[in-house]
Residue frames as a rotation matrix with the C-alpha (Angstrom) as fourth column:
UNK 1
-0.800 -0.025 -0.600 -2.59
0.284 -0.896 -0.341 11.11
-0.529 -0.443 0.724 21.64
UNK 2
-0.020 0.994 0.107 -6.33
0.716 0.090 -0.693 12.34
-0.698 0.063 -0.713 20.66
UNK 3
0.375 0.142 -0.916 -4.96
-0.658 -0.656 -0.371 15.84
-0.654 0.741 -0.152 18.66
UNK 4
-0.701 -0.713 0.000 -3.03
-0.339 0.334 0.879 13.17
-0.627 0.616 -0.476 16.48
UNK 5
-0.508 0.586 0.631 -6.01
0.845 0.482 0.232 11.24
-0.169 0.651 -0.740 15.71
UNK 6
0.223 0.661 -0.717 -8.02
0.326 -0.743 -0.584 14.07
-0.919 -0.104 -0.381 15.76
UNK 7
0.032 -0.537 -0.843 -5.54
-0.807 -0.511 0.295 15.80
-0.589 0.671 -0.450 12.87
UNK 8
-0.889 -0.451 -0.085 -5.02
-0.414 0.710 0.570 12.42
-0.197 0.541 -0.818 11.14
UNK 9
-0.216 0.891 0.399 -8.87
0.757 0.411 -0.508 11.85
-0.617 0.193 -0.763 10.65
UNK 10
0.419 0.171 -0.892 -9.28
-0.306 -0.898 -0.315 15.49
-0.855 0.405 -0.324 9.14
UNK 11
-0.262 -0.726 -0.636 -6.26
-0.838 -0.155 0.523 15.05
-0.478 0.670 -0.568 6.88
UNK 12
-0.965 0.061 0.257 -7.45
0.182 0.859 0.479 11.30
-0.192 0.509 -0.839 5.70
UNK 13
-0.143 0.898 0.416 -11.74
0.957 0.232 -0.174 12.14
-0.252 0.373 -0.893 5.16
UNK 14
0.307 0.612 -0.729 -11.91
0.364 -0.783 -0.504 16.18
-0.879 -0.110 -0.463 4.87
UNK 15
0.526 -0.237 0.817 -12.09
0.787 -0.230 -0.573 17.52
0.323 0.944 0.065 0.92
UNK 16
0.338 -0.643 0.688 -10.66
-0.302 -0.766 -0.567 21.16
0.891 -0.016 -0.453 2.60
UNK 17
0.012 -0.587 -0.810 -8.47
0.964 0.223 -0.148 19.96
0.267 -0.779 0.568 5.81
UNK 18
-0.632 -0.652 0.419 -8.01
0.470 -0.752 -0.462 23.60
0.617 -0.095 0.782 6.11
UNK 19
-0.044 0.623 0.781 -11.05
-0.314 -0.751 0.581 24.29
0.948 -0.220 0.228 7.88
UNK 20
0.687 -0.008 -0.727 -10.74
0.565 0.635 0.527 22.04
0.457 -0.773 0.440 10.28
UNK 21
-0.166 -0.983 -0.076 -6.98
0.957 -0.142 -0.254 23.72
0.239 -0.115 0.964 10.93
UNK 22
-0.629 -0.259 0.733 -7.89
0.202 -0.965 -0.167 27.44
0.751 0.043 0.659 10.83
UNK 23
0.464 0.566 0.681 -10.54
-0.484 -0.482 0.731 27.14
0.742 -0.669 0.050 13.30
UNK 24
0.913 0.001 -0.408 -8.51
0.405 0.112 0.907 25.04
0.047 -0.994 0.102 15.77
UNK 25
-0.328 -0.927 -0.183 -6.06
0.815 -0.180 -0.550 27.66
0.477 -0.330 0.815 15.69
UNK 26
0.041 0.206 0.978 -8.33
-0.270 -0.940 0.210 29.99
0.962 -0.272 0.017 17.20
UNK 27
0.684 -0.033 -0.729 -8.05
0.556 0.670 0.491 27.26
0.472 -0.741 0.477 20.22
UNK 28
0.848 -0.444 0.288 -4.66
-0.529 -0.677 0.512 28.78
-0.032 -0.587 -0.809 20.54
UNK 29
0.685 -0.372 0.627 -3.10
0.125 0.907 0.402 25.00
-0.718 -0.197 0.668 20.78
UNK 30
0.322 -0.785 0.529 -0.02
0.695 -0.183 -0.695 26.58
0.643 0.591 0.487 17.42
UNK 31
0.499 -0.596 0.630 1.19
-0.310 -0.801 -0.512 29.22
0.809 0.060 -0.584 19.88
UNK 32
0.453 0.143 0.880 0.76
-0.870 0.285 0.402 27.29
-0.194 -0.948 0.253 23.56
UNK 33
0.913 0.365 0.184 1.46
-0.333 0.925 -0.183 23.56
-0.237 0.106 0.966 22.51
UNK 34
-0.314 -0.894 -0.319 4.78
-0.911 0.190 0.366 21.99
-0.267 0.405 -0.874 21.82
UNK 35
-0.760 -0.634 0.145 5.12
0.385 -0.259 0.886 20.42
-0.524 0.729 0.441 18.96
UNK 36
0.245 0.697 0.674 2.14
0.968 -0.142 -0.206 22.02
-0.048 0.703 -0.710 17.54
UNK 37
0.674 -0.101 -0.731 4.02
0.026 -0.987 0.160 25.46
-0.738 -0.127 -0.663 17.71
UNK 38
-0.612 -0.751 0.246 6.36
0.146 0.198 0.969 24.48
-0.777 0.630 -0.011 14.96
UNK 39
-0.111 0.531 0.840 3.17
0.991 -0.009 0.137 25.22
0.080 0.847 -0.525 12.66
UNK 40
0.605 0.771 -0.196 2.05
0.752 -0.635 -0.177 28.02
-0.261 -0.040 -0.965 14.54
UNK 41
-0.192 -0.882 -0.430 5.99
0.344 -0.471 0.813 29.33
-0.919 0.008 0.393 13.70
UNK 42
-0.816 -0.433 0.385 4.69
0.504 -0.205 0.839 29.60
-0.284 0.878 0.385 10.31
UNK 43
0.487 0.786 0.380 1.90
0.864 -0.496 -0.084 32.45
0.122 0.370 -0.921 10.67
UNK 44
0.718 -0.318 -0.619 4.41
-0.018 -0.898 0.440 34.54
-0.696 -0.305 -0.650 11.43
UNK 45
-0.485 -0.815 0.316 7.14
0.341 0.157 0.927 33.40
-0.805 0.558 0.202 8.42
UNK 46
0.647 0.665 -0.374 5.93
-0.239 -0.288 -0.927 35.58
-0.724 0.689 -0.027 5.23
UNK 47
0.218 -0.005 0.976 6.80
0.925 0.321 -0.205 34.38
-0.312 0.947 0.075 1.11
UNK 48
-0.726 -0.628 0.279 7.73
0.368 -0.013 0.930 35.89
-0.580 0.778 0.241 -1.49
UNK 49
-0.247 0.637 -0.730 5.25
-0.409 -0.752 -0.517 38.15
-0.879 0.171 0.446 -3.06
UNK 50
-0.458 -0.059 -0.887 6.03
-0.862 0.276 0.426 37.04
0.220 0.959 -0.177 -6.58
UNK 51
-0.781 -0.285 -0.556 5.93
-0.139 0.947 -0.290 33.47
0.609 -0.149 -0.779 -5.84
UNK 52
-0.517 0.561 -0.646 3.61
0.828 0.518 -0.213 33.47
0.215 -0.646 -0.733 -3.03
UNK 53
-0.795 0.098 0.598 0.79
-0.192 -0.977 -0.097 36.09
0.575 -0.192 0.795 -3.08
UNK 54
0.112 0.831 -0.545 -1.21
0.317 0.490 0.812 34.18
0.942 -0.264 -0.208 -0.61
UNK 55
0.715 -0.116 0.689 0.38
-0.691 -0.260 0.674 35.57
0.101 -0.958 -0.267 2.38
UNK 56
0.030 -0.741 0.671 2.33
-0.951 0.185 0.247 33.71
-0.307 -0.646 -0.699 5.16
UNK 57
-0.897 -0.402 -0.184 3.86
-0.428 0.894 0.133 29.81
0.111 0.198 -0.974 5.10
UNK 58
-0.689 0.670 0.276 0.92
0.173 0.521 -0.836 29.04
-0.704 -0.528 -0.474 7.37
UNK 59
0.051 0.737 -0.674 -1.63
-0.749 -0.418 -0.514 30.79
-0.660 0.531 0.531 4.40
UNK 60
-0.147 -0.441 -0.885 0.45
-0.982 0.172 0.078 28.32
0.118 0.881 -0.459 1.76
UNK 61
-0.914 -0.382 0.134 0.15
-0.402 0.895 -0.192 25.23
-0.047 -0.229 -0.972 3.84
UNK 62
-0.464 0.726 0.508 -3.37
-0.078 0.538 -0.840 25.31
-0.882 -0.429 -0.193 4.23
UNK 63
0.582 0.299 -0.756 -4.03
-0.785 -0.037 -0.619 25.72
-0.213 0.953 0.213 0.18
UNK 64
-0.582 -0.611 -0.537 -1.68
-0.755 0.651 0.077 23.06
0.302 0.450 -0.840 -0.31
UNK 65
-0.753 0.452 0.478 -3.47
-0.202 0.533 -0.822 20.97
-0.626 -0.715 -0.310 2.50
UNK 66
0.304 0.941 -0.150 -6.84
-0.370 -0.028 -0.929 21.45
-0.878 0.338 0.339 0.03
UNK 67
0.300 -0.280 -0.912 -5.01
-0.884 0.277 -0.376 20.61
0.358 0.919 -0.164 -3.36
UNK 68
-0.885 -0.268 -0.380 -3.67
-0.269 0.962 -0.051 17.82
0.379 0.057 -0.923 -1.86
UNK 69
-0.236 0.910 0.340 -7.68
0.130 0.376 -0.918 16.64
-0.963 -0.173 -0.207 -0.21
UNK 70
0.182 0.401 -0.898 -8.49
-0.961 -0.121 -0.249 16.73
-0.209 0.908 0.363 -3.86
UNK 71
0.064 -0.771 -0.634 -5.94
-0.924 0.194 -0.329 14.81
0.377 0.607 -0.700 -4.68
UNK 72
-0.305 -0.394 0.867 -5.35
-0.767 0.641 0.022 12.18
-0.564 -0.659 -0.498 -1.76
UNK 73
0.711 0.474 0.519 -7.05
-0.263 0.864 -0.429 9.30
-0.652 0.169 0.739 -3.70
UNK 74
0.599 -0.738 -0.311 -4.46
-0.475 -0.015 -0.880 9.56
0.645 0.675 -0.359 -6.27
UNK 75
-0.185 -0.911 0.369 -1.75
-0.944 0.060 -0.325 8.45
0.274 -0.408 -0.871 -3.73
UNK 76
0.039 -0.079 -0.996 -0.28
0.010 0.997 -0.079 4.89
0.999 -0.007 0.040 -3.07
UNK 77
-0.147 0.229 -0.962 -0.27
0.981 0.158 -0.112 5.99
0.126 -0.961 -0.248 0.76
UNK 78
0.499 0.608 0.618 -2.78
0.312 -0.791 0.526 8.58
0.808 -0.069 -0.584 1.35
UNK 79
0.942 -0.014 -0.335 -1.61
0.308 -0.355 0.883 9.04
-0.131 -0.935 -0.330 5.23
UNK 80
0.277 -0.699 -0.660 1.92
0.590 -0.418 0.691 9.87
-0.758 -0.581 0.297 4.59
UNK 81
-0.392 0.032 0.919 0.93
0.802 -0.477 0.359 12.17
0.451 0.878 0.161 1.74
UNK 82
0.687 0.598 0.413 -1.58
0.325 -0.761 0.561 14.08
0.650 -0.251 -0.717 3.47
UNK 83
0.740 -0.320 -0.592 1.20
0.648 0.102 0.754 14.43
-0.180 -0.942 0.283 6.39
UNK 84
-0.165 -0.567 0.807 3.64
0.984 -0.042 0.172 15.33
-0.064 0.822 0.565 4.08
UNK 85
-0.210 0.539 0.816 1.69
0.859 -0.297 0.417 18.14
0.467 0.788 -0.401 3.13
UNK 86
0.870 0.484 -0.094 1.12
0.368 -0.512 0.776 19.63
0.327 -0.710 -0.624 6.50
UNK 87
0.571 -0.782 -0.252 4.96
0.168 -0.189 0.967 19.55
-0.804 -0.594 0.024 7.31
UNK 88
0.525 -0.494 0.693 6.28
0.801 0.013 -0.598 20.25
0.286 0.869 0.403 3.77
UNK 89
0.098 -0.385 0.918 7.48
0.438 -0.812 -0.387 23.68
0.894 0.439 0.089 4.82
UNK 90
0.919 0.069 -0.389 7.87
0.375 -0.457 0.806 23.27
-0.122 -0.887 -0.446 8.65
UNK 91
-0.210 -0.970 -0.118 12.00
0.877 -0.241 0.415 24.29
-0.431 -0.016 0.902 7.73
UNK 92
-0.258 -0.504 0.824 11.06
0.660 -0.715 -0.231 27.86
0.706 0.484 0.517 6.35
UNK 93
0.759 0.243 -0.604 10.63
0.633 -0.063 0.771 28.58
0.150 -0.968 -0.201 10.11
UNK 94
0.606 -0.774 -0.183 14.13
0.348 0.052 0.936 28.26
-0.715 -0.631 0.301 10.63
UNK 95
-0.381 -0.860 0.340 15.68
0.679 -0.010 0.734 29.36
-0.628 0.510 0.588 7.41
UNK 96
0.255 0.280 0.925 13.81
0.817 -0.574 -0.052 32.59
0.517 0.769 -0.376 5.81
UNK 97
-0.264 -0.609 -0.747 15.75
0.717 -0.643 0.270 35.31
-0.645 -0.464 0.607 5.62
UNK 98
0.914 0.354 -0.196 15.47
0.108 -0.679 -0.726 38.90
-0.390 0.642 -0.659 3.93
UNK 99
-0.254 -0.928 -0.274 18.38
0.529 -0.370 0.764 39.87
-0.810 0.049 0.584 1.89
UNK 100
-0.703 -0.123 -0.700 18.23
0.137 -0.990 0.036 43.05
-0.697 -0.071 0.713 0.11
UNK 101
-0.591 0.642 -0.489 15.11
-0.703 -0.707 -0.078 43.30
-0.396 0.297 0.869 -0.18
UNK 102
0.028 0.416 -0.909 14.30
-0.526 0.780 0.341 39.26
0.850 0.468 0.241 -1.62
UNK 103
0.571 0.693 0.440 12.21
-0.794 0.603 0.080 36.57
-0.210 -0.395 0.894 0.65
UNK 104
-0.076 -0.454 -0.888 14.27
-0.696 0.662 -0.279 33.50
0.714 0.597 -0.367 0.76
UNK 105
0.646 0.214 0.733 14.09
-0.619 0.708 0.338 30.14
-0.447 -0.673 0.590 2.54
UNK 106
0.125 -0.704 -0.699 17.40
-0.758 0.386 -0.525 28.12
0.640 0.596 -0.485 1.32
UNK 107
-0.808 -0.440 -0.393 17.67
-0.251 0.859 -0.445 24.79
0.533 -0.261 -0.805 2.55
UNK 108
-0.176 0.875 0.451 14.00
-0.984 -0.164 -0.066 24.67
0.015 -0.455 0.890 4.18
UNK 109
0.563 0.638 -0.526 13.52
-0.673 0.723 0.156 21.28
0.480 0.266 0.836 2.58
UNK 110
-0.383 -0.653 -0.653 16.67
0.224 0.621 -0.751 19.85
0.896 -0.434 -0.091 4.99
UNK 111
-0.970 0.027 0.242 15.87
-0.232 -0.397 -0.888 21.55
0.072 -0.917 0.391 8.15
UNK 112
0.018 0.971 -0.237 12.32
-0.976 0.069 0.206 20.06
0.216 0.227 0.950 7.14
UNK 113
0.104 -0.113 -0.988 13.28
-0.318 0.938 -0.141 16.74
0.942 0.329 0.061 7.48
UNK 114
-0.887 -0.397 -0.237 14.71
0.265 -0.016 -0.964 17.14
0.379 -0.918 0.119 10.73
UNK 115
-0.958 0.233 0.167 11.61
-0.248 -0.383 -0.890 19.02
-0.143 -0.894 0.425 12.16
UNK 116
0.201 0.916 -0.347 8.67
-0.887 0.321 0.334 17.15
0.417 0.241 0.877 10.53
UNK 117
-0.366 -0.508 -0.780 10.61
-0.029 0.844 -0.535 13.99
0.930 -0.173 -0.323 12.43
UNK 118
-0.889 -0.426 -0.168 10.70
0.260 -0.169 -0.951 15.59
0.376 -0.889 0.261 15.41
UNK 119
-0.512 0.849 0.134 7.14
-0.714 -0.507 0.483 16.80
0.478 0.151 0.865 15.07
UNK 120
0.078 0.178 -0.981 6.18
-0.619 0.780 0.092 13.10
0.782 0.600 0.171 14.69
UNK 121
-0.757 -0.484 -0.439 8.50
0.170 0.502 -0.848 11.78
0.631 -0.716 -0.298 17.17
UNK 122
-0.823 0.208 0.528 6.15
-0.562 -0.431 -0.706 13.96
0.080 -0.878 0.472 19.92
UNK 123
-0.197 0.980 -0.041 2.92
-0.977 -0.199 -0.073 12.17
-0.079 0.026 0.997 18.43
UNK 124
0.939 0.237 -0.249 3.59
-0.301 0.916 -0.264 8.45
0.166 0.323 0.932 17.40
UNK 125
0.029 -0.942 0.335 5.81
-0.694 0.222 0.685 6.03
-0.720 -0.253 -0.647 17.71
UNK 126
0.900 0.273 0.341 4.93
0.159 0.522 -0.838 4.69
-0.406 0.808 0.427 14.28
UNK 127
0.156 -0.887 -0.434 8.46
-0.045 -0.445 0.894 4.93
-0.987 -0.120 -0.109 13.19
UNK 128
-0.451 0.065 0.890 8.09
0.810 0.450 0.377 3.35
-0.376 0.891 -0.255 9.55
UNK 129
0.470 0.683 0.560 5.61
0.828 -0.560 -0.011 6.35
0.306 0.469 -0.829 8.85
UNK 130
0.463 -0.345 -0.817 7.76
0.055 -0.908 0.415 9.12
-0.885 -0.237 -0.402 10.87
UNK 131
0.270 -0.701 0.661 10.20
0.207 0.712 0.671 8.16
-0.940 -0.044 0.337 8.12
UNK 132
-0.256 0.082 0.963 8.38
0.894 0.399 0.204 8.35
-0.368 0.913 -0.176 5.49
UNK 133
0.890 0.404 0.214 6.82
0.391 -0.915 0.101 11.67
0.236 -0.006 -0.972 5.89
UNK 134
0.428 -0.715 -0.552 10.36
0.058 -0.588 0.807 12.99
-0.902 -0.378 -0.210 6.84
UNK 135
-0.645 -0.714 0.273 12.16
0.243 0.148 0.959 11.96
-0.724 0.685 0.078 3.87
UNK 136
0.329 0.588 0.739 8.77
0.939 -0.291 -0.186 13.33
0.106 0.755 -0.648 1.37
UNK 137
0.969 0.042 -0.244 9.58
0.068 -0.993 0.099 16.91
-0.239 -0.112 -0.965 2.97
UNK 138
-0.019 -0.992 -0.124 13.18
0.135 -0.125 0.983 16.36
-0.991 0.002 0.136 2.41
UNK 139
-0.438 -0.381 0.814 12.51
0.562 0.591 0.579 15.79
-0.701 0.711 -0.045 -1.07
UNK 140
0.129 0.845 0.518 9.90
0.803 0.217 -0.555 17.87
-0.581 0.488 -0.651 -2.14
UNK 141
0.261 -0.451 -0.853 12.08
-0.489 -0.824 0.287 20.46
-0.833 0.342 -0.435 -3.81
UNK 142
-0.664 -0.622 0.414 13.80
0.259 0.328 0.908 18.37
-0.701 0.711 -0.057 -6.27
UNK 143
0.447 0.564 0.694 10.49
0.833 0.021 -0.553 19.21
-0.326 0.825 -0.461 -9.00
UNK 144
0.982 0.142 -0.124 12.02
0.098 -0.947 -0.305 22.54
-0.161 0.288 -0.944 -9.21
UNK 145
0.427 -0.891 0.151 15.53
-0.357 -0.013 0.934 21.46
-0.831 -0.453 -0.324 -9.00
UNK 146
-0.476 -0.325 0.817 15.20
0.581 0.582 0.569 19.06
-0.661 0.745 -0.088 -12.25
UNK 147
0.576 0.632 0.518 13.00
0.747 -0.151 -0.647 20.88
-0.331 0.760 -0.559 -14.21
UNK 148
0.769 -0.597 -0.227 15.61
-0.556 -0.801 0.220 23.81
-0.314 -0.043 -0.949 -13.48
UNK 149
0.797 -0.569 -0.204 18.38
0.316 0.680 -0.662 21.77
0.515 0.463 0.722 -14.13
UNK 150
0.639 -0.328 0.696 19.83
-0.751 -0.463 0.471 23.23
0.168 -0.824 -0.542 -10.73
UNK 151
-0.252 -0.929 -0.272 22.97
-0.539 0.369 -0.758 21.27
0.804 -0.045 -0.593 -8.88
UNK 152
-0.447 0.118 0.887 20.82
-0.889 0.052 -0.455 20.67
-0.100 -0.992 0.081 -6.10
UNK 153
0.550 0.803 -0.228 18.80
-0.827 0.563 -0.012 18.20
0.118 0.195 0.974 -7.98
UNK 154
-0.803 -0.574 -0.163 20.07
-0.580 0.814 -0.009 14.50
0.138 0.088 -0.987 -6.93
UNK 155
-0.078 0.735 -0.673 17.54
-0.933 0.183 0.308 12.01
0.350 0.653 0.672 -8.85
UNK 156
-0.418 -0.548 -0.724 19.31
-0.262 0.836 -0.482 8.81
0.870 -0.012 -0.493 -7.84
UNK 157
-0.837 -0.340 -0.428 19.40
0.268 0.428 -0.863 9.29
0.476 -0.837 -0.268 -4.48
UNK 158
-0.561 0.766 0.314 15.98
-0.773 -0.348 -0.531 10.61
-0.297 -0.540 0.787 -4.06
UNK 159
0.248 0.558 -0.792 14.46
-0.657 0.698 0.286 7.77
0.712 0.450 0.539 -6.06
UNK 160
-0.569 -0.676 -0.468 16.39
-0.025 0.584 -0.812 5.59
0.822 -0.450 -0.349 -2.89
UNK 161
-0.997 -0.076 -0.034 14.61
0.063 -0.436 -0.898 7.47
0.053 -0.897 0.439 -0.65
UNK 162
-0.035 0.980 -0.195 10.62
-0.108 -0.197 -0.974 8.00
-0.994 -0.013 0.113 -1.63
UNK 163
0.255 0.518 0.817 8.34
0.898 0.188 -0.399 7.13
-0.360 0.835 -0.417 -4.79
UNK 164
-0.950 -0.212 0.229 9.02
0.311 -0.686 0.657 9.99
0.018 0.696 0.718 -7.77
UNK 165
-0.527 0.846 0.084 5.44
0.370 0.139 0.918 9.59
0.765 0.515 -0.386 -8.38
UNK 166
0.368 0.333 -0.868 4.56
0.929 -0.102 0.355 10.57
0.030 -0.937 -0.347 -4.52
UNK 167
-0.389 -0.505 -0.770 6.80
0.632 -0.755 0.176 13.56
-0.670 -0.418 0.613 -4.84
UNK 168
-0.665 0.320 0.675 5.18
0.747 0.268 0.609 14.36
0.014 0.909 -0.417 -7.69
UNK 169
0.281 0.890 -0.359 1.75
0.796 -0.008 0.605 14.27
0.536 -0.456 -0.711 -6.24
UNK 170
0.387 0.156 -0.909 2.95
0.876 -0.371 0.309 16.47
-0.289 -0.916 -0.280 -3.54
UNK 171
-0.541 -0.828 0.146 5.35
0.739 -0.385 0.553 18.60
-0.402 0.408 0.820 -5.56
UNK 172
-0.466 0.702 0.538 1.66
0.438 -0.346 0.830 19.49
0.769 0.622 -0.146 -7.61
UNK 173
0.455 0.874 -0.169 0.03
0.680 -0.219 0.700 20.46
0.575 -0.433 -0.694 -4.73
UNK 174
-0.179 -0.454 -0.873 2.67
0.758 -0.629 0.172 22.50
-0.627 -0.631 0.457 -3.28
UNK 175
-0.759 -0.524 0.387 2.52
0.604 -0.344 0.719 24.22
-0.244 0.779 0.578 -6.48
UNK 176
-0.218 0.869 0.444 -1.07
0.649 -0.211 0.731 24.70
0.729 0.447 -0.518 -6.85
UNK 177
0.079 0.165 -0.983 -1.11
0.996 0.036 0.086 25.94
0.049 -0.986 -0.161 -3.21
UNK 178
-0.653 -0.757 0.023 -0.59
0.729 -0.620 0.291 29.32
-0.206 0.207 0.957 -4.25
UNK 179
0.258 0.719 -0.645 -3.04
0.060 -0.679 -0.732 32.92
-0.964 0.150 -0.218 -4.19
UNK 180
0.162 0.408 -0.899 -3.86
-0.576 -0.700 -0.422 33.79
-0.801 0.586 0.121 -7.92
UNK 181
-0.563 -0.495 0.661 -3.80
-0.094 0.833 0.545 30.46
-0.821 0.245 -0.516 -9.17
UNK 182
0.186 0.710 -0.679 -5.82
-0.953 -0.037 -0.300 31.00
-0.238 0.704 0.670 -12.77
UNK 183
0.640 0.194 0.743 -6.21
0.113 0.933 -0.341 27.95
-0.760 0.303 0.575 -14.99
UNK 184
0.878 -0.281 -0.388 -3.27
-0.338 0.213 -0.917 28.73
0.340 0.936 0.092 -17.39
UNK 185
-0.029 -0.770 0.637 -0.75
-0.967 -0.140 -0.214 28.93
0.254 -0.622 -0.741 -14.19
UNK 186
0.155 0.296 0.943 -2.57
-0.662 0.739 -0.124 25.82
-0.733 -0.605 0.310 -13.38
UNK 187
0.999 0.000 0.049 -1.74
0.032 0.753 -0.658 23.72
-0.037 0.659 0.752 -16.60
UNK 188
0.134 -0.987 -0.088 2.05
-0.660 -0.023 -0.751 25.37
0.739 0.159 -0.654 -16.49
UNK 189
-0.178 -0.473 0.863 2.66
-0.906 0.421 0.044 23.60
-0.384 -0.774 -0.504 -12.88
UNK 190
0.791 0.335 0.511 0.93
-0.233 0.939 -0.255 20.56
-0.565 0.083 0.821 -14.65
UNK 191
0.666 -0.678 -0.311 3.49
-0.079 0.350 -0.934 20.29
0.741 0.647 0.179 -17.52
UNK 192
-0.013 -0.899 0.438 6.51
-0.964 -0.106 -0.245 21.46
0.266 -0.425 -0.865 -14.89
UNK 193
-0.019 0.004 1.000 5.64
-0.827 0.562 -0.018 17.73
-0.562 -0.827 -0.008 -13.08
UNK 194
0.911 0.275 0.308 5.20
-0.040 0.801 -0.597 16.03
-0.412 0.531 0.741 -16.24
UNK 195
0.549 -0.835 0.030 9.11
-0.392 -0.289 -0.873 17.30
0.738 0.468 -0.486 -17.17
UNK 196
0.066 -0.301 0.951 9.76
-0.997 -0.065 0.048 16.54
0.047 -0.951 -0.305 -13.93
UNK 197
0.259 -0.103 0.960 8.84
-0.351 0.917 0.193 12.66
-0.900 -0.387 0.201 -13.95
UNK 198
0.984 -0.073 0.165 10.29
0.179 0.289 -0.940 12.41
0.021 0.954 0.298 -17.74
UNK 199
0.552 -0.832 0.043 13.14
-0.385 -0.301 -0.872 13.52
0.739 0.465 -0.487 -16.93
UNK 200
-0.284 -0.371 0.884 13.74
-0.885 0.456 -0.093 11.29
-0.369 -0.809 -0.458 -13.65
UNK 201
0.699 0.311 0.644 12.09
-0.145 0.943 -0.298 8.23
-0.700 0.115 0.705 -15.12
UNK 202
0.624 -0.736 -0.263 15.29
-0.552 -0.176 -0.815 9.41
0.553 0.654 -0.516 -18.52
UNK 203
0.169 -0.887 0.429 17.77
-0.979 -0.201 -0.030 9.38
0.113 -0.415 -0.903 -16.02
UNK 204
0.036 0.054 0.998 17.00
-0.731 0.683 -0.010 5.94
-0.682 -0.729 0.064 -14.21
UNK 205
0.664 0.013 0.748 16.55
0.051 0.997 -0.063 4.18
-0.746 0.080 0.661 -17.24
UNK 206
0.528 -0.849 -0.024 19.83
-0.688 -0.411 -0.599 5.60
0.498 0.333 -0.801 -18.62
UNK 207
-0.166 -0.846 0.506 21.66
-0.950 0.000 -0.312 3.79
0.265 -0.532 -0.804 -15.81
UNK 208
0.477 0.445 0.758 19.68
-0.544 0.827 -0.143 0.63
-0.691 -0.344 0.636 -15.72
């Protein structure tokens, strides 16, 4: 399909992917298009002030999209990083909710898995890569899960599933991805990812 390559040539050679993205949504092709309406679901899903003063999902994805085109050389597979990236947050479609008065999106990174598959499924039949990019968005919560020392956080079985060191990578750019991002906010997310792969790289060789 030609928008795949099309989108998969951006996302693998452009330093901001995002320009490419905001101008073909003036096309229309996120409101009109199945499965490209599963992005356009997220100009209409708004964040968390605190947390996200960039605006909507769709505002976050495309700053992430750029932090991770910095970044892409860093990765051991650039293509299902950059992918990753675009569909990290296609589950806070389906799961932000208001409750009195707080912005939440619980369980986004499951219901992510499921619809960055399905995304996939419409565009390739590369199944080895749907895979992989499904199971990064499943995962890419756990930096905040260990560093928190949350219940949700299961090290083991994500290390089964995708590279630490990929989630990482992506984990940083979700982070950076964020309006008012100064340079001290920017060294805190650095450390959070360095706690993050010290304290999964602890675990693993605890049990080895």
């Amino acid at each position: 399909m030609q928008t795949y390559k099309e989108f998969d040539a951006h996302l693998m050679s452009d330093h901001k992917p995002s320009s490419y993205f905001n101008e073909l949504a003036k096309t229309g092709i996120f409101n009109e298009k199945y499965p490209y309406t599963l992005l356009g679901d997220l100009m209409k899903i708004p964040q968390s002030p605190k947390y996200h003063p960039e605006g909507s999902v769709w505002n976050h994805t495309m700053l992430v999209l750029d932090n991770a085109g910095e970044r892409r050389h860093l990765s051991k597979n650039p293509k299902v990083f950059m992918w990753s990236a675009l569909l990290h947050d296609l589950g806070k479609a389906s799961t932000t909710k208001l409750t009195k008065g707080k912005i939440t999106s619980y369980d986004h990174d499951k219901w992510g898995e499921r619809l960055s598959f399905k995304f996939l499924k419409e565009l390739t039949s590369e199944d080895e890569f749907i895979n992989q990019v499904s199971k990064m968005v499943r995962w890419h919560m756990q930096i905040l899960f260990v560093t928190k020392g949350l219940p949700f956080a299961d090290i083991r079985r994500m290390v089964s599933e995708v590279s630490i060191d990929e989630i990482a990578l992506l984990g940083l750019c979700d982070r950076l991805g964020r309006g008012d991002m100064t340079l001290d906010k920017k060294r805190e997310e650095e450390k959070s990812i360095r706690i993050f792969l010290e304290k999964c790289n602890s675990l693993l060789s605890c049990s080895h």
